[in-house]
DRENTORLO-950508 format. One line per field, with one value per residue (C-alpha): residue in one letter; chain; x, y, z. Coordinates in nm, 3 decimals. Layout:
aa <- [A ...]
ch <- [A ...]
xx <- [X ...]
yy <- [Y ...]
zz <- [Z ...]
END
This chain:
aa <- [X X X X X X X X X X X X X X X X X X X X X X X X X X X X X X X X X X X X X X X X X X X X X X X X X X X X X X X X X X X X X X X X X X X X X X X X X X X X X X X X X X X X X X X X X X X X X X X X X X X X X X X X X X X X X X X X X X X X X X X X X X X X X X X X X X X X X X X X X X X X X X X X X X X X X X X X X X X X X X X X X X X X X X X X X X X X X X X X X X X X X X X X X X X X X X X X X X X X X X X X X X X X X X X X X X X X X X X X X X X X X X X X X X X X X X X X X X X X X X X X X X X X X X X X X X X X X X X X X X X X X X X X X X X X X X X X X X X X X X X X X X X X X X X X X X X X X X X X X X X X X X X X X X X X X X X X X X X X X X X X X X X X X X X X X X X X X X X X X X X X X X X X X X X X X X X X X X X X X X X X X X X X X X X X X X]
ch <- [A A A A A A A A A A A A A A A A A A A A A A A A A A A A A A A A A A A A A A A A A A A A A A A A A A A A A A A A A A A A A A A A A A A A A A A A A A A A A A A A A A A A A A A A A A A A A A A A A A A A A A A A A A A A A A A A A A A A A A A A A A A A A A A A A A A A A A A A A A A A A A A A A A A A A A A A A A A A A A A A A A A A A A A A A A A A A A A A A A A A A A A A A A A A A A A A A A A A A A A A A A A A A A A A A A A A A A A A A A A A A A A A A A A A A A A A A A A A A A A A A A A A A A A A A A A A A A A A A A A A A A A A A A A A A A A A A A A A A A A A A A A A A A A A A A A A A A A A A A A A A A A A A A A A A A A A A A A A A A A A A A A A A A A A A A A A A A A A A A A A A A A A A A A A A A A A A A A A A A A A A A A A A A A A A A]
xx <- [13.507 13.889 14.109 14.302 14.143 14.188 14.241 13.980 13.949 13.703 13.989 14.197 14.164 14.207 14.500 14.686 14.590 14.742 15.055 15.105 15.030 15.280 15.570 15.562 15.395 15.096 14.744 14.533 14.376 14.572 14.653 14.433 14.762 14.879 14.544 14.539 14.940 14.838 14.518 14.809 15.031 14.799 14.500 14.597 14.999 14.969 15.089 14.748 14.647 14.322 14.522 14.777 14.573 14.740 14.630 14.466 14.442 14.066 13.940 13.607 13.587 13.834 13.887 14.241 14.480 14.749 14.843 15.119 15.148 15.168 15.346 15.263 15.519 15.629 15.956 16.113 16.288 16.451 16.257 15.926 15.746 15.700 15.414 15.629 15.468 15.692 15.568 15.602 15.481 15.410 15.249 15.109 14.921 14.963 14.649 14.697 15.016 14.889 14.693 14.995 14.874 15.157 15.291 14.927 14.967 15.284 15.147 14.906 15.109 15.369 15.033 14.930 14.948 15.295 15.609 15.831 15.790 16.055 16.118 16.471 16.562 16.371 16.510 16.578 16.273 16.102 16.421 16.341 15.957 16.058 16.231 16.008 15.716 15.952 16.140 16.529 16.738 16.887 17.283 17.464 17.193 17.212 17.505 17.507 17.799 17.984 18.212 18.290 18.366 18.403 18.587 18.494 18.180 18.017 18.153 17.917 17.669 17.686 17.717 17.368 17.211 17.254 17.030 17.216 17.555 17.384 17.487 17.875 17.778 17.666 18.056 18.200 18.126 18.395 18.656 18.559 18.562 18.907 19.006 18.852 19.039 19.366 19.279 19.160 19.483 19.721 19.797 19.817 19.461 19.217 18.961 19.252 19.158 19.317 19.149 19.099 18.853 18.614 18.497 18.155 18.033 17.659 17.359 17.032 16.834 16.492 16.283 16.261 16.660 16.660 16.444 16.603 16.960 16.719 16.602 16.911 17.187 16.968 16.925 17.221 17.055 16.821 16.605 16.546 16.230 15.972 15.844 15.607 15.695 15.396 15.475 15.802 15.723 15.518 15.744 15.983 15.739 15.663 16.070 16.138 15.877 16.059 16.251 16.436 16.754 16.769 16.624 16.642 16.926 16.911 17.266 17.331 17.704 17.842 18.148 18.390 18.201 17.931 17.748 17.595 17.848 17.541 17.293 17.249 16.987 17.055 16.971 17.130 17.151 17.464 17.630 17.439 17.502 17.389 17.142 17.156 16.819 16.954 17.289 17.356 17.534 17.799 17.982 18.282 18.216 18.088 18.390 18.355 17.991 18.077 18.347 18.112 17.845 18.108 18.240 17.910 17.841 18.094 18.032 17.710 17.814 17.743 17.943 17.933 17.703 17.572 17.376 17.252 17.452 17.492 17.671 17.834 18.017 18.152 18.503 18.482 18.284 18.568 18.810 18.639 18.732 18.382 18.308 18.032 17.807 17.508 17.245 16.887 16.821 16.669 16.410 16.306 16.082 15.988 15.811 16.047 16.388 16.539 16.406 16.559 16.896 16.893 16.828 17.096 17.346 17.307 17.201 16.921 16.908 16.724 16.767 16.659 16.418 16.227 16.171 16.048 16.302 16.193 15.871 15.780 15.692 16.001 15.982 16.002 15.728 15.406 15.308 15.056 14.821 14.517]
yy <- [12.823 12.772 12.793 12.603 12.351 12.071 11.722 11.481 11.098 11.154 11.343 11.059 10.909 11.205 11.309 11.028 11.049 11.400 11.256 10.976 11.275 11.512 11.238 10.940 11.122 10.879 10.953 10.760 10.577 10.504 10.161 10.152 10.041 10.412 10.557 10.344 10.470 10.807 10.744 10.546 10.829 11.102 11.025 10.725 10.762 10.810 11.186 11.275 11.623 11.767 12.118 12.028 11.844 11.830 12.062 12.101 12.342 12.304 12.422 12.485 12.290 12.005 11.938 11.878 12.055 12.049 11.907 11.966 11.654 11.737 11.467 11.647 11.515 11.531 11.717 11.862 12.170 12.266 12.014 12.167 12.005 12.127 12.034 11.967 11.936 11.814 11.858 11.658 11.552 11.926 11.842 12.085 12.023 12.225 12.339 12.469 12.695 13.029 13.071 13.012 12.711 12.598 12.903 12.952 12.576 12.661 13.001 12.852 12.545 12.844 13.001 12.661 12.619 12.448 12.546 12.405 12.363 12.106 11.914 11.713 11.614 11.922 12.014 12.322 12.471 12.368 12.570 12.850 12.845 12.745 13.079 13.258 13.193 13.296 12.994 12.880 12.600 12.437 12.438 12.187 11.967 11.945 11.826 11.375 11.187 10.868 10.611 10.454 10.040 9.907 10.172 10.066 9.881 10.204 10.367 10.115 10.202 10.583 10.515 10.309 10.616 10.773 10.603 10.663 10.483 10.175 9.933 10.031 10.008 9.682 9.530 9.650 9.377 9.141 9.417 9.610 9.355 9.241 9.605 9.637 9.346 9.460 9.862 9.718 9.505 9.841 10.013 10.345 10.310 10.559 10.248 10.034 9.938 9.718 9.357 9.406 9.706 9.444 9.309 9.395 9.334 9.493 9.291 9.302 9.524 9.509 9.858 9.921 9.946 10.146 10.385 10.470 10.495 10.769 10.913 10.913 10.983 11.275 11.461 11.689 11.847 12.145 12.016 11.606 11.395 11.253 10.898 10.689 10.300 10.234 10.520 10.459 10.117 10.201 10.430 10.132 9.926 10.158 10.258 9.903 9.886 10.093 9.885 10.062 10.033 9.683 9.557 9.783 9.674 9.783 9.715 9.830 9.847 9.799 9.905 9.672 9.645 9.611 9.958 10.054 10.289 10.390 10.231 10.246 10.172 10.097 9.958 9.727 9.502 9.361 9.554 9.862 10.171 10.143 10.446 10.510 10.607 10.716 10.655 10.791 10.751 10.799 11.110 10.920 10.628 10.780 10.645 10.292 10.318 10.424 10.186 9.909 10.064 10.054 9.693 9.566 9.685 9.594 9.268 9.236 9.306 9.717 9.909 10.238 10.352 10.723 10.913 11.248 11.519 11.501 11.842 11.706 11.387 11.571 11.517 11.136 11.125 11.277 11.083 10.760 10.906 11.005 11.283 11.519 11.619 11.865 11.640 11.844 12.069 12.032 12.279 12.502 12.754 12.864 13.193 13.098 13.229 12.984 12.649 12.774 12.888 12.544 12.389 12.654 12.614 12.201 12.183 11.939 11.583 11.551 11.237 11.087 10.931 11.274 11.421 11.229 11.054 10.719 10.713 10.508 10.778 10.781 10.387 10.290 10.017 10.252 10.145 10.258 10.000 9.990]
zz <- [2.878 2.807 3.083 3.348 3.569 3.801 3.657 3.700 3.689 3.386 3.207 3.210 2.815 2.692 2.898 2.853 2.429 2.455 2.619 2.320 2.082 2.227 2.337 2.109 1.811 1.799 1.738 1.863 2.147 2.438 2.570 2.925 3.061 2.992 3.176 3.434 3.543 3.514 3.788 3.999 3.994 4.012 4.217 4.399 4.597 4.916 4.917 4.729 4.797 4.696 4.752 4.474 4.160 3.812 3.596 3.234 3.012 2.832 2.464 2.465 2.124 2.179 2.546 2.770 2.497 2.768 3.087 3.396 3.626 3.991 4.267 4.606 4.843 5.223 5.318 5.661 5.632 5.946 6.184 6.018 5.783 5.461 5.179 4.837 4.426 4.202 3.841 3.571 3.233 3.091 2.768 2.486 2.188 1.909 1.969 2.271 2.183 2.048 2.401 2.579 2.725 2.919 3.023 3.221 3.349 3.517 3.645 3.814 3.912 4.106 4.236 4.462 4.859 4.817 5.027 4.728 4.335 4.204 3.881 3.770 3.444 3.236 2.894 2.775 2.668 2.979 3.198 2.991 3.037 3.465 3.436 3.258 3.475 3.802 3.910 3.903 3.814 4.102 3.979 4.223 4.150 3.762 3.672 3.661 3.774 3.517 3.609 3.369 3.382 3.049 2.838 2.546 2.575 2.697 2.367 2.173 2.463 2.369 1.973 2.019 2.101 1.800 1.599 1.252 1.403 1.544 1.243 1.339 1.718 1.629 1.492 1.806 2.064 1.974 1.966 2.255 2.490 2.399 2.429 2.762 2.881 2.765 2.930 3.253 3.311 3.286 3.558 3.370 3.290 3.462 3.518 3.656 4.005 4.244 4.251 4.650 4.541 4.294 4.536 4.665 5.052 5.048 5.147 5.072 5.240 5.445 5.300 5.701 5.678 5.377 5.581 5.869 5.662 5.465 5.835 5.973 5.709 5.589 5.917 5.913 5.575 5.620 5.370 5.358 5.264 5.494 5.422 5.682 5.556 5.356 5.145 5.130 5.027 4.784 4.623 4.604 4.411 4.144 4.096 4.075 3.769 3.556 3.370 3.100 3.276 3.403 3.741 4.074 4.313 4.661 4.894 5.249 5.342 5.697 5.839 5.982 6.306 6.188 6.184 5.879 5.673 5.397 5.103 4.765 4.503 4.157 3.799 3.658 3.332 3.206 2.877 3.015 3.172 3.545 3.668 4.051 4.176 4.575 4.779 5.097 5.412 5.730 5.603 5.724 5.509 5.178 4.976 5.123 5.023 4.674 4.621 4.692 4.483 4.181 4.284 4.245 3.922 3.767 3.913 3.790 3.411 3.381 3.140 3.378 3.673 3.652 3.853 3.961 4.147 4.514 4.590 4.944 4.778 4.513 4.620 4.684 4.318 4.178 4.348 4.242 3.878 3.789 3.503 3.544 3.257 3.240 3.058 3.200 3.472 3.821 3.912 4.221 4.300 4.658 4.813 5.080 5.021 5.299 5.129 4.771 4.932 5.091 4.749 4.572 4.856 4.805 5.186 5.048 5.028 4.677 4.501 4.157 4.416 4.553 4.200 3.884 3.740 3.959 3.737 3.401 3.179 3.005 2.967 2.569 2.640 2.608 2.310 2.042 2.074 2.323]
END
C-alpha cells in the first residue's frame, strides 16, 4: 500500500539511488560509499532514536519514491532537556509528486514525539512547503555573515561559481593579487587592518576543551545543545570529513591571563572562501575571539571567512566589517510556543554545527560510479 513509513536498513540502495536521481541527476546505481553514509548518519550516531526514524514515501509499484532524513538530537531548554529532529535531505521523485509525496513526509515528520523540528540552509521551495505544512523560518538565524580578506581574489572566487564566467575567472589570478596587494596597503580601504591585528594567538584545542567552552559559553541561552564527549567527538569526526571547503581548523583563544576568552572552528584552504562551522565565547571577549578567527585566516591563505548568523554578535560582526546576506533559510517548528520564541527571539545557541550543514551531502565527490 502507498504511504509513509519508517526507513529501514533494507531501504538503503534504493534511498540513496533516489538521492543521486533527485540531486546529481544520475540514474543509476549508487556507489556503496553513498549507502553506507546514509546507514552512518541515519541508523548508527549516537543520538539514534527509534521514536524519530527517517521517513519514506512508498509506491506500491516502484518502491521509496521519496525520502525526509531525520538527525534526532539532544538540547536543554531552560535546564530541561529537550528531544530535537533536524531534517534533512527531502528528496522527491517525479514519481512521487502528483500524491503529494513530500508534503505527507513533512506532515508526518511535524506529527513525531519531538519537542523541536529544525533544518538550516533550505531553499525556497522547501520554506514554502516548511510553511505550508505549519512551521516557520527562524529570521535572526538566516541571514550568513562575510568578511571579506582578499578583495579581489574572492571576486574570481564568486565569478567561479557561475559556471558560464569561469574562463574570465580563470585570467584573473595574476591581476587580482597585485590588486589586493595594492587595496590592502591603503588605509582608506575597508579590509585595511592594522598589522598588530594579523596576527593570530589561538591554539589547538583538546575536543574536551572545545566542550566545556560549548557547556559553558552556551549557558546563559534558553535554548543550547547537549553533547556527552563521545558524541561530541564523533560529531567532530564526521564535520572534519567534509571536505569541500578545505580542512577543519579548530582554535581556542585565551585572554591575557590566561582564561579562555572563546573557540572557533573553521575550514580552510588557501584561495578559498573560509566556512565557519561554530564560534563562541566570553561575551566580554567576542571581538578578541573574532579578530583572531579573521587573523588566522587570512594567515592561512583564505580569500574571506563566512558563516552563519549568530543574532547576539551581530554588533561585533558588523564592526569587524562583515556583510550579511540571506543565502537559505533556517527552520523551526515547535508545539511549544516558548522553544520557537526562543529560536525567533535568537535566545538559542544554534550553530552550522546543531543543524545539517556539518554533513557531506552537499560534498561534489559522490560520484556516479558504484
Amino acid at each position: 500500500m502507498s504511504g509513509v513509513r519508517e526507513f529501514r536498513r533494507e531501504d538503503l540502495p534504493d534511498v540513496a539511488e533516489l538521492w543521486l536521481r533527485v540531486f546529481r541527476s544520475y540514474d543509476g546505481a549508487a556507489p556503496t560509499a553513498l549507502s553506507d553514509y546514509f546507514e552512518d548518519i541515519f541508523f548508527d550516531s549516537p543520538w539514534q532514536d527509534q521514536k524519530l526514524p527517517s521517513l519514506v514515501y512508498e509506491d506500491d509499484a516502484s518502491g521509496p519514491v521519496a525520502f525526509l532524513g531525520v538527525m534526532p538530537r539532544k538540547m536543554i531548554f531552560r535546564n530541561q532537556p529537550v528531544t530535537v529532529a533536524v531534517a534533512t535531505q527531502l528528496a522527491e521523485d517525479e514519481r512521487a509528486r502528483s500524491a503529494y509525496a513530500a508534503v505527507k513526509l513533512v506532515k508526518s515528520y511535524f506529527s513525531g514525539p519531538q519537542d523541536l523540528s529544525y533544518s538550516d540552509g533550505a531553499n525556497e521551495s522547501s520554506e514554502r512547503l516548511w510553511r505550508a505544512s505549519g512551521g516557520d523560518i527562524a529570521l535572526l538565524y538566516s541571514l550568513n555573515w562575510t568578511r571579506v580578506l582578499r578583495p579581489a581574489q574572492y571576486a574570481r572566487v564568486l565569478l567561479e561559481r557561475r559556471k558560464s564566467w569561469v574562463p574570465f575567472a580563470r585570467l584573473l589570478p595574476p591581476a587580482s593579487l597585485a590588486f589586493d596587494s595594492l587595496v590592502l596597503r591603503s588605509r582608506l580601504s575597508a579590509y585595511w587592518k592594522p598589522e598588530s591585528m594579523q596576527t593570530a594567538a589561538g591554539e589547538e584545542p583538546s575536543d574536551e576543551s572545545l566542550l566545556s567552552c560549548i557547556r559553558q559559553f552556551s549557558a546563559d541561552c534558553a535554548l543550547r545543545p547537549e553533547y556527552d564527549l563521545q558524541a561530541f567527538r564523533w560529531l567532530l569526526a564526521r564535520a572534519a570529513e567534509k571536505r569541500m571547503y578545505g580542512r577543519l581548523r579548530k582554535r581556542l583563544v585565551r585572554e591575557s591571563n590566561g582564561d579562555i576568552a572563546g573557540w572557533y572552528l573553521y575550514y580552510v584552504e588557501p584561495g578559498r572562501v573560509s566556512e565557519v562551522l561554530q564560534f563562541g565565547g566570553r561575551p566580554k571577549s567576542i571581538s578578541k575571539v573574532l579578530s583572531d578567527l579573521i587573523a588566522d585566516a587570512w594567515n592561512q591563505g583564505a580569500v574571506a571567512v563566512s558563516g552563519e548568523m549568530e543574532p547576539r554578535y551581530v554588533k561585533e560582526l558588523g564592526k569587524e566589517r562583515c556583510h550579511f546576506v540571506w543565502t537559505g533559510g533556517v527552520l523551526a517548528q515547535s508545539r511549544n510556543p516558548a522553544i520557537l520564541q526562543a529560536v525567533q527571539l535568537g535566545d538559542a545557541f544554534l550553530s552550522r554545527l546543531e543543524g545539517e550543514w556539518w554533513a557531506r551531502f552537499s560534498d561534489p565527490d559522490w560520484n556516479s560510479s558504484p
